[in-house]
C-alpha positions in Angstrom: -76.0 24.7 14.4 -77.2 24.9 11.1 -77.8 28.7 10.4 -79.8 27.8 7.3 -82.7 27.1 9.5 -82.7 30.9 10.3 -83.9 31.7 6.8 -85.4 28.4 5.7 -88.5 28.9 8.3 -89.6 32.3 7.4 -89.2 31.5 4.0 -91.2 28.1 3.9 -93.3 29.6 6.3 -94.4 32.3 3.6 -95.1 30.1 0.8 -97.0 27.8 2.8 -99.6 31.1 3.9 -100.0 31.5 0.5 -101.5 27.6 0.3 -103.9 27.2 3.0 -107.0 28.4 3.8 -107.4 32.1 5.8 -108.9 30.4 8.7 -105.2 29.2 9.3 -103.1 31.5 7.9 -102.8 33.8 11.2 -102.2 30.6 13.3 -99.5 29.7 11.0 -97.7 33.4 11.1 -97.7 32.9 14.7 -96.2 28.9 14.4 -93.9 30.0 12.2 -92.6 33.5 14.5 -92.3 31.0 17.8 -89.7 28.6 15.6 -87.6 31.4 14.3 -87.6 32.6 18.1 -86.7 29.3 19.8 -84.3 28.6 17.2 -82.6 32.2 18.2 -82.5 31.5 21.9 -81.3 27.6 20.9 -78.6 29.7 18.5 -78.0 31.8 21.5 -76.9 29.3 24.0 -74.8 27.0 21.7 -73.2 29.9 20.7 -72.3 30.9 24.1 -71.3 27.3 25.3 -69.0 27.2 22.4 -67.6 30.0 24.0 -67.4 28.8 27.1 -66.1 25.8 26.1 -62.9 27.8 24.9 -63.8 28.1 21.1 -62.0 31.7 19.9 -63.0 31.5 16.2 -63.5 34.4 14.3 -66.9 33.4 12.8 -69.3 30.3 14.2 -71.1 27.6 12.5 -70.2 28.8 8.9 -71.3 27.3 5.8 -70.0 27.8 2.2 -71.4 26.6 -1.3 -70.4 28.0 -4.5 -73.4 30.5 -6.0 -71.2 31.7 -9.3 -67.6 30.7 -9.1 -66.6 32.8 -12.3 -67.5 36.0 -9.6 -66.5 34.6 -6.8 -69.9 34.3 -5.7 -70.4 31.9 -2.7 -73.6 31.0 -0.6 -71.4 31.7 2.8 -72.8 32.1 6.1 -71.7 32.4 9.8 -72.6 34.7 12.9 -70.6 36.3 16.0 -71.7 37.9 19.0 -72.6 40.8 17.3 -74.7 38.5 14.6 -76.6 36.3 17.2 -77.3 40.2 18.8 -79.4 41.3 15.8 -81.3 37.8 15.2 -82.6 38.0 18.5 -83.8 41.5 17.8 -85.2 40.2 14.9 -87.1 37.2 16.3 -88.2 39.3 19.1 -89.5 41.6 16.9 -91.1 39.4 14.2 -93.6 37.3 17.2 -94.7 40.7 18.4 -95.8 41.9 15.2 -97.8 39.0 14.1 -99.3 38.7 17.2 -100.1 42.7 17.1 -101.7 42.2 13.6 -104.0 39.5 14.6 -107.4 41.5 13.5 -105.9 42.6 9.8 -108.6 41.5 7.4 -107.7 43.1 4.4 -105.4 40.4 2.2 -104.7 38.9 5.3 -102.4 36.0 3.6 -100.1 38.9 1.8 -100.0 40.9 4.5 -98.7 37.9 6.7 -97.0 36.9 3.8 -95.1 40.1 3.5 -93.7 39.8 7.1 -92.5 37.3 6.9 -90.5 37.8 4.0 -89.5 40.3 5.7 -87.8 38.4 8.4 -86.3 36.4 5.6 -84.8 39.2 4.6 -82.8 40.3 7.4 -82.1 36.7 8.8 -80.0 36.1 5.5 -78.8 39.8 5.6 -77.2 39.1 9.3 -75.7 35.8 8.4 -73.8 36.5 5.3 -70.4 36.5 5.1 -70.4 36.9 1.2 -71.5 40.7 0.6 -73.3 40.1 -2.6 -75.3 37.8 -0.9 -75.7 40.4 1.5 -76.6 42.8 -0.9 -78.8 40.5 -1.9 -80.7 40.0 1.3 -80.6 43.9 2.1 -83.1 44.4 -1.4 -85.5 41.8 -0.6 -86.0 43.5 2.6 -87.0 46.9 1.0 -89.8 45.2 -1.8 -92.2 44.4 1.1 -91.8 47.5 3.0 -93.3 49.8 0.1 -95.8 47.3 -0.2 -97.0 46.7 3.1 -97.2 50.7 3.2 -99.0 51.5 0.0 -101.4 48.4 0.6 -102.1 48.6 4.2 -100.8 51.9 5.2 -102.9 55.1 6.1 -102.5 58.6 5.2 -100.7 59.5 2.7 -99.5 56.1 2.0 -98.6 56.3 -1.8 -96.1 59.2 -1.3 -95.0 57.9 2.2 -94.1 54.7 0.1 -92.7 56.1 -2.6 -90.6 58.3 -0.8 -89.2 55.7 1.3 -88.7 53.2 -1.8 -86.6 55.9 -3.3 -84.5 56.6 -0.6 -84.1 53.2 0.0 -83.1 52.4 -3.1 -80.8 55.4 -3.4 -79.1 54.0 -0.6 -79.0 50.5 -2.1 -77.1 52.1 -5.1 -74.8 53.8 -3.0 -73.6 50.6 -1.1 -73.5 48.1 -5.0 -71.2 50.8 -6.0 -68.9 50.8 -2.9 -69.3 47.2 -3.4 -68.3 46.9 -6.5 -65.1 49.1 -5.9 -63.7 47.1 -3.0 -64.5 43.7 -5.5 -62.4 45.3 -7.8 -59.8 47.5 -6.3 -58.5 45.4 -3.0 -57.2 43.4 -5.9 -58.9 40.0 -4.4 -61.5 39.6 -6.9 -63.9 38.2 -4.7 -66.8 39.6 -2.1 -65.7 37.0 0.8 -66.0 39.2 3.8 -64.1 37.3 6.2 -60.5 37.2 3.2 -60.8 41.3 2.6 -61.3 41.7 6.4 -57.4 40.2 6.3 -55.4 41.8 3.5 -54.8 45.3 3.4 -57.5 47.1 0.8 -55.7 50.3 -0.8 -56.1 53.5 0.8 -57.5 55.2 -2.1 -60.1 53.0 -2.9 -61.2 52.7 1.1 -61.3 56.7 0.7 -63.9 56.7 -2.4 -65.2 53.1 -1.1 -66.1 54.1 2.6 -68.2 56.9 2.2 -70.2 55.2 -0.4 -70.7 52.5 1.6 -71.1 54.3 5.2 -73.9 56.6 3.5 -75.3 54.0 1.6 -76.1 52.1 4.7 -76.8 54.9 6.7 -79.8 55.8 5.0 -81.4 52.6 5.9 -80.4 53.8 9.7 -81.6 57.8 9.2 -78.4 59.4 8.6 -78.9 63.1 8.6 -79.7 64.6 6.1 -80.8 61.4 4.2 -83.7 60.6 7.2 -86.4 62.2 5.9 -88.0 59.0 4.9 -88.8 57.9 8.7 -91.7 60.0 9.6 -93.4 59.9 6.6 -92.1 56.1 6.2 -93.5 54.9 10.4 -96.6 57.4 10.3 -98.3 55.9 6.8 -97.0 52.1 7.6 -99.9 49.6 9.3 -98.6 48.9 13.0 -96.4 45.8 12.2 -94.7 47.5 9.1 -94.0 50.3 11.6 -92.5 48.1 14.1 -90.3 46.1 11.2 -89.3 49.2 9.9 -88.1 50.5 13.1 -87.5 47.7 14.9 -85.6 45.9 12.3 -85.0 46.9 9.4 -83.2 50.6 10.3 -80.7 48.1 11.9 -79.4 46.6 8.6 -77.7 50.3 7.9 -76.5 50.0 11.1 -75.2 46.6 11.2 -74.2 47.3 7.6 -72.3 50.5 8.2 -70.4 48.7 11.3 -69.5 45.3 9.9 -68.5 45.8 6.0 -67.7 49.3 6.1 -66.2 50.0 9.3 -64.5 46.7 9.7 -63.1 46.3 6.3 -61.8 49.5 5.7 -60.3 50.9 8.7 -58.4 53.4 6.9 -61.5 55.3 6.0 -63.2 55.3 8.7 -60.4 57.1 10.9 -60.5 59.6 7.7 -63.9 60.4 8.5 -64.6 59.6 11.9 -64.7 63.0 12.3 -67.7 64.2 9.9 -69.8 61.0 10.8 -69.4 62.4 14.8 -70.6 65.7 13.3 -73.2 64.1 11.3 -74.4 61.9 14.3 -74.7 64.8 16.7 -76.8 67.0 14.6 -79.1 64.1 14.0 -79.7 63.4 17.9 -80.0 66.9 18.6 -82.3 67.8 15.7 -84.3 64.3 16.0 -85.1 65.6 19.8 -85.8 69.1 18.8 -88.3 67.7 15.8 -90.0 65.5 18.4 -90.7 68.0 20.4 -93.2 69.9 17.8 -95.1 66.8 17.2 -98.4 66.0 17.8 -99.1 62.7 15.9 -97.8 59.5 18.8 -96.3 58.2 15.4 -94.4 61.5 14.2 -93.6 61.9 18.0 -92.1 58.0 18.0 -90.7 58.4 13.8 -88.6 61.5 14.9 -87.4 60.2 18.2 -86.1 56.7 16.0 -84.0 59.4 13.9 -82.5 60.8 16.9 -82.1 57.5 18.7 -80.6 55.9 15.6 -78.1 58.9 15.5 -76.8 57.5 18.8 -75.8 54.0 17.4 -74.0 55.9 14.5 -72.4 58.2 16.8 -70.9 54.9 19.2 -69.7 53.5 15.6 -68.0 56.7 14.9 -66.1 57.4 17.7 -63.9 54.4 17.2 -63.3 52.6 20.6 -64.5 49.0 21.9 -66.5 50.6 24.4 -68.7 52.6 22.3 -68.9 50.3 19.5 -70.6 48.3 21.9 -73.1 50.4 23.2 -73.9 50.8 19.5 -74.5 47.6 18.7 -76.5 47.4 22.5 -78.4 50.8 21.2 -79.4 48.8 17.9 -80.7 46.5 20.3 -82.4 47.9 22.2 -83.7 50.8 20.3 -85.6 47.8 18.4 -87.3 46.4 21.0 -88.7 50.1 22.2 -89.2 51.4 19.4 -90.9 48.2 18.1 -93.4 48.0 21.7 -93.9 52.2 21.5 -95.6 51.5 17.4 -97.3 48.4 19.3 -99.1 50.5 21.7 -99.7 53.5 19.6 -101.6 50.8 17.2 -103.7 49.4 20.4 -104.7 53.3 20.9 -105.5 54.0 17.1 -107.2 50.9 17.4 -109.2 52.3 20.0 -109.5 56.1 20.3 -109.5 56.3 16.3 -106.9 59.1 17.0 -103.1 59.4 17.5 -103.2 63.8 18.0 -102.3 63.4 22.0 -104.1 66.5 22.3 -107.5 65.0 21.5 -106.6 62.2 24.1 -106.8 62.2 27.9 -107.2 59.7 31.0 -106.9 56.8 29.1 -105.4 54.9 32.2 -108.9 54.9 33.6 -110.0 52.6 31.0 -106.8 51.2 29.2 -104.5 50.2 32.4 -102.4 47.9 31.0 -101.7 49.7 27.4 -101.0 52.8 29.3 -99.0 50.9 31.8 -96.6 49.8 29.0 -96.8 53.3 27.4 -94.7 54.8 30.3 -92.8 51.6 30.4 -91.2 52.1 26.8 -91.7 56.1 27.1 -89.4 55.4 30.4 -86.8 53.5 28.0 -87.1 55.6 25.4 -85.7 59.0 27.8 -83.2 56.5 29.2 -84.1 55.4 32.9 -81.9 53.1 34.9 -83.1 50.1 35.1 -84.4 49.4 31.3 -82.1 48.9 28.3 -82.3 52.8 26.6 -79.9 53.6 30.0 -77.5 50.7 29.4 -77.0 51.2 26.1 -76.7 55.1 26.1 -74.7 55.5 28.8 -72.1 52.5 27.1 -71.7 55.1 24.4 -70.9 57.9 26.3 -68.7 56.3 28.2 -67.1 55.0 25.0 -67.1 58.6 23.9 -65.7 60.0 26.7 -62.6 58.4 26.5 -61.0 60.5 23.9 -59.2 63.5 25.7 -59.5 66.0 23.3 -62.1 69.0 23.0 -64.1 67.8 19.7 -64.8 64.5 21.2 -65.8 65.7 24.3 -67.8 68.8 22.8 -70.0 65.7 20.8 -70.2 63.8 23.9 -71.6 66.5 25.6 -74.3 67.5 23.2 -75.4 64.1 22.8 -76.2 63.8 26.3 -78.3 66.8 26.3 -81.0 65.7 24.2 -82.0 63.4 27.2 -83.5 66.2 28.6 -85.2 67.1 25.8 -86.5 63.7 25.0 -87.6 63.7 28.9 -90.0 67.1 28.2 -91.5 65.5 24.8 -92.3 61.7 26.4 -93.2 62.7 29.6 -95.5 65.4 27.7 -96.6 63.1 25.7 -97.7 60.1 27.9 -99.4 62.5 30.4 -101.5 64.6 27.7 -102.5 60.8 26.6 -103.0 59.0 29.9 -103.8 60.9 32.4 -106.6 63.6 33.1 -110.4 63.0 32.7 -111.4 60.8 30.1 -113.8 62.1 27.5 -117.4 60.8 27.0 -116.7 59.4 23.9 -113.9 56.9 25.6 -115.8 55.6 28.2 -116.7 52.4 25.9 -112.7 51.4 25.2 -111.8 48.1 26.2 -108.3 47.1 27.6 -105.6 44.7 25.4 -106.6 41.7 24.2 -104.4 38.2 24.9 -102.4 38.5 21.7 -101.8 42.3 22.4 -100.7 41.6 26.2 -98.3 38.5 24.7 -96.7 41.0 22.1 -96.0 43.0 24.6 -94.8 41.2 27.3 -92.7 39.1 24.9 -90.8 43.2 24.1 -90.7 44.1 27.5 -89.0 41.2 28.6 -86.0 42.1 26.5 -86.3 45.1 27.7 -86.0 44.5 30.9 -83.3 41.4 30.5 -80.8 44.3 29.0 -82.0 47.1 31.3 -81.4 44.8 34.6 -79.1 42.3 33.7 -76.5 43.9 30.6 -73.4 42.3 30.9 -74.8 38.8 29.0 -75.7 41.0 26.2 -72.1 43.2 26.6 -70.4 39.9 26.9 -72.0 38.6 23.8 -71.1 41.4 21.4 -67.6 42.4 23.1 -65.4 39.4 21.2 -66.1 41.2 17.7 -66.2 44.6 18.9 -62.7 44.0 20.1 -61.8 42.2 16.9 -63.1 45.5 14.7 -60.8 47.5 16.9 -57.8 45.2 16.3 -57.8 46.3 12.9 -58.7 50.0 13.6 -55.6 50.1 15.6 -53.0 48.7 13.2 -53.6 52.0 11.4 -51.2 54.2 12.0 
């Protein structure tokens, strides 16, 4: 398959918005989010034939054309398991928020413009095998953000994306440095991700280069204490940005902190396995506790992302196959609820003019299929069987749980019991909004409309695929979990 498709659509799908007339632009949006999905599930299914069909390579379908030879510099691309994961979570992701954004008026060709550049950006950011290129991909995605946010956003939306552009870029710095330091010190000369995966980079440069990198990253994924950007960041943003911020783009850190500096320097991260546990922990725990004061559906959801997240970065740190995959199925999955749970707290904005839960109340009377999918997503989000927030949790603790020793287990167990506190704030939540009598001034509200009920269907569906039926998804990100392990256990 020819992955430069994957970043081609979006791309040429953007430019062409900008060229015809606003009567068509949201009908293109939408043509161009259904080809970058099809061409994900196509990607899906000749990847897995090709595994079926006995291929074991390392990377799939890779492509390489020199960019600047005097660096080293090379246009390379190629996905595994772990790859095709994300751009389904991204194509997922994308359809639903053009189709939530159907009644934006303001700039409508930007704002539709903006998305999809967005998409652009982490398509090419979850392909590349180069990691300037991948640099490269993980700063376009950060110039539309702060625009969709100071442009469309509400509240305070010029601090919200300042703040966020800051932090972002803070992070960016972090990970060119740690860049730049594995360029020059593995002695390779060269940013090929796939060659310094196989030699052997010094231990002293993987102990300056993996915490720049790791933290770098993980401030794109809300690493405590460098999270403070998501509240402020999801609760200013316009729906869509909120569900691309959340949905998507706090995946590059984690995608990023997993693939380049987990898997290239295995050295470090044993080294400090042990603080990113710690640091993982106290970010569940405290992202729960947060949640719980919150009164805004936005801060309630912004908070809950910072504790969720904490769980991917807690699987990544704990070293084994297991958990790394229930990170990478947490990433997953944590898109596509978090992504639906900004969707319908739009619809009610939309609606009720209001997202305080205490001025809210039997909205289920006159809103049955919003509310329905409400405690759909608020049942994902505390972790029932049956939906993919229980799959993907429960992977990590049982990836967790196989360490023997008393700080491992101690983590383990504090992790699990913020799912009792993030039971008491949804289950609060979604009553104080849906049930109860319904004020006067709701008696007008009118339920989803077609493209609302297709956004949503289109998330819950993955939802449901991961929560029901896992083991396609496990077996599709297995093959390079177990080869990052391969390398963490040759050290010694």
């Amino acid at each position: 398959m020819n992955l430069t498709l994957l970043i081609l659509i979006p791309l040429l799908t953007a430019i062409a918005l900008l060229l015809v007339p606003n009567r068509h632009v949201k009908w293109l949006a939408l043509a161009g989010a259904s080809v970058q999905l099809i061409l994900a599930l196509a990607l899906l299914v000749i990847y897995r034939n090709e595994v079926a069909a006995g291929n074991t390579a390392q990377v799939f379908f890779q492509q390489q054309y020199n960019w600047f030879p005097s660096w080293n510099i090379s246009f390379h691309i190629g996905v595994d398991g772990i790859s095709v994961a994300m751009i389904l979570l991204t194509a997922f992701v994308v359809i639903a928020g053009v189709l939530v954004s159907w009644n934006v008026e303001k700039m409508t060709k930007e704002f539709y413009f903006l998305l999809l550049l967005l998409s652009f950006g982490a398509y090419g950011f979850f392909i590349s095998l180069d990691l300037f290129v991948l640099f490269f991909f993980l700063e376009i995605a950060v110039i539309p953000k702060y625009l969709l946010i100071g442009i469309w956003g509400s509240g305070k939306k010029e601090y919200s994306a300042n703040k966020l552009a800051l932090m972002l870029m803070g992070g960016s710095a972090l990970v060119l440095v740690g860049l730049l330091g594995v360029y020059f010190g593995s002695g390779q000369h060269t940013f090929d991700l796939l060659l310094l995966s196989k030699v052997s980079i010094p231990v002293k440069v993987q102990m300056i280069c993996f915490p720049l990198l790791f933290v770098g990253f993980g401030v794109f994924t809300a690493l405590f204490p460098f999270h403070t950007w998501v509240p402020d960041g999801h609760s200013s943003a316009p729906t869509a940005g909120s569900m691309f911020l959340a949905g998507i783009s706090m995946k590059l850190g984690g995608y990023g902190c997993l693939r380049v500096a987990t898997y290239m320097m295995p050295e470090g991260a044993k080294e400090y396995a042990n603080i990113i546990i710690i640091l993982s922990t106290i970010a569940i725990l405290y992202g729960a506790f947060a949640t719980m004061m919150q009164k805004d559906l936005k801060y309630i959801n912004a908070y809950s992302s910072v504790s969720h997240c904490g769980f991917v970065l807690l699987g990544i740190g704990m070293l084994t196959k297991t958990a790394i995959t229930g990170a990478v199925m947490q990433m997953v999955s944590h898109g596509l609820m978090t992504a639906l749970f900004f969707a319908v707290i739009g619809m009610i904005y939309e609606r009720t003019h209001t997202r305080q839960v205490d001025e809210m109340g039997g909205l289920l009377k006159k809103l049955p299929f919003i509310t329905t999918v409400l405690f759909m997503v608020g049942f994902c989000s505390l972790g029932l069987p049956g939906l993919s927030g229980f799959v993907a949790e429960m992977t990590i603790f049982m990836g967790s749980w196989e360490h023997n020793n008393s700080f491992h287990r101690v983590a383990t167990i504090a992790a699990c019991m913020s799912i009792v506190v993030t039971a008491v704030y949804i289950l609060r939540a979604i009553s104080k909004t849906a049930m109860g009598p319904i004020k006067e001034s709701y008696q007008h509200l009118t339920d989803a409309t077609w493209n609302e009920k297709a956004a949503a269907i289109i998330l819950l569906a993955g939802i449901i695929a991961i929560g029901v039926a896992p083991f396609w998804l496990q077996d599709l990100i297995s093959p390079g979990a177990e080869i990052i392990m391969q390398k963490i256990q040759l050290v010694k």
